[in-house]
N, C-alpha and C positions, 0 to 999 in steps of 0.2 A: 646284670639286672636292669641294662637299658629298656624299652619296651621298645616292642618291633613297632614300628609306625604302620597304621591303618592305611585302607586305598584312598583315604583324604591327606593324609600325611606330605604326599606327594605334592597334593593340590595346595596346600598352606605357603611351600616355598615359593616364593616368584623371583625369576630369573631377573636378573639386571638389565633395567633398558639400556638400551646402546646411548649415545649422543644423540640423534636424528629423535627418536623416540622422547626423551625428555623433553629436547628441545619441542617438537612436534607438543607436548603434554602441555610446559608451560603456555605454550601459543594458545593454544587453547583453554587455559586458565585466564587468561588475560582477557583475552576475546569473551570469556563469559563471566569476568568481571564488570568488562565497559559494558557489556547488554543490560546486567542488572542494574546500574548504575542508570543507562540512559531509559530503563523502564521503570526506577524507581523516582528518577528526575524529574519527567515527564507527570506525572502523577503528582508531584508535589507542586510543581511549577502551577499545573492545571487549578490547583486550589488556592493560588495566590489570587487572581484579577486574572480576567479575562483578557488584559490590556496584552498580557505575555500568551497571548494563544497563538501565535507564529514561533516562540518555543519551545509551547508544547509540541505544537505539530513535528517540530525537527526534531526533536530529542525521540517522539513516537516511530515518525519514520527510520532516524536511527537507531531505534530498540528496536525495529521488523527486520531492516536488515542486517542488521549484527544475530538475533537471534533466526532468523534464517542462516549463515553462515554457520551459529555455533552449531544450531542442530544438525547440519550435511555434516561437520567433521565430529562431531560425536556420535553418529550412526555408523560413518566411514570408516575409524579410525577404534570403534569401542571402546568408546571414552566412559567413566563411572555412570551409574544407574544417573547420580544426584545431578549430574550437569545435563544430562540427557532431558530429567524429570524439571529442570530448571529453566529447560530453554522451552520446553513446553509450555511449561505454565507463565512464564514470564512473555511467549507469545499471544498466548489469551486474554492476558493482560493488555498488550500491544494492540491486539484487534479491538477491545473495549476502548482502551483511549483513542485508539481512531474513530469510532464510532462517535465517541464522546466530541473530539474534535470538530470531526466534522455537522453535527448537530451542533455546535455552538459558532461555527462559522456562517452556518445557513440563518439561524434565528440572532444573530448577532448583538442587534439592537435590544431584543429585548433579555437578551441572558445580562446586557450590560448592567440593564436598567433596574433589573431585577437584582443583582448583587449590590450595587448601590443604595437599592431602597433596604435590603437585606443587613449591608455593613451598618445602617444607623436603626435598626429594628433592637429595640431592648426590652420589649415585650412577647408572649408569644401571640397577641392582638396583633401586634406589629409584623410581625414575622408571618403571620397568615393573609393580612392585607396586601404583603410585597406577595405571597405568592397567587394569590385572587386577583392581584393585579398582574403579574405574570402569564396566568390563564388570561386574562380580558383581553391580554398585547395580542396572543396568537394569529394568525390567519383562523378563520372561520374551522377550515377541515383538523386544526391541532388541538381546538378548544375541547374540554372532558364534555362529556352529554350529549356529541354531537354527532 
């Protein structure tokens, strides 16, 4: 009274990986734990003070290239859908905080000054002033309306 298994029957069992395989698996577990971690750091760090924007930038740089590496061994090696889909978007990520980075390196002065006038803002008067003052700091070609 067993029931004969289907042509997916076959597909459900999966063979035991060898040593090298595991191994090879955990490494790459690992590897796309530190990515997330140094794409999830980077973003946090970025939201403290701009005083730490030399750790954002490192912890960005190493979320490009850690997710650069996870993604060649999870294309190479057919690693799960989720780390593949992870290291993706965890790069897009990576490109936007560099993006962000390096705009906040170029205008420096005034992203400072703007978070400072920002941190003592307890009104949204206040909080519209630092940013109308933000716009005023810009170079001529950054200012809106122009």
């Amino acid at each position: 009274m067993n029931p004969t298994p289907g042509p997916e029957g076959s597909q459900r069992t999966k063979r035991p990986l060898s040593e090298a395989a595991k191994t090879s698996l955990l490494k790459t577990h690992t590897l796309f734990r530190m990515f997330i971690v140094a794409v999830l750091g980077s973003f946090f760090v970025f939201q403290l003070d701009l005083a730490y924007l030399w750790l954002t930038a490192i912890l960005t740089l190493a979320g490009i290239i850690l997710g650069i590496i996870v993604l060649i061994r999870a294309v190479r090696l057919k690693e799960s859908k989720l780390v593949l889909f992870g290291s993706i978007s965890g790069l897009a990520v990576s490109a936007v905080m560099a993006l962000l980075v390096l705009v906040s390196a170029l205008f420096f002065n005034q992203v400072r000054d703007y978070q400072q006038c920002a941190r003592h803002a307890l009104t949204s008067q206040a909080s519209n002033d630092c940013r109308v003052q933000l716009e005023n700091s810009m170079p001529g070609q950054f200012q809106p309306g122009r």
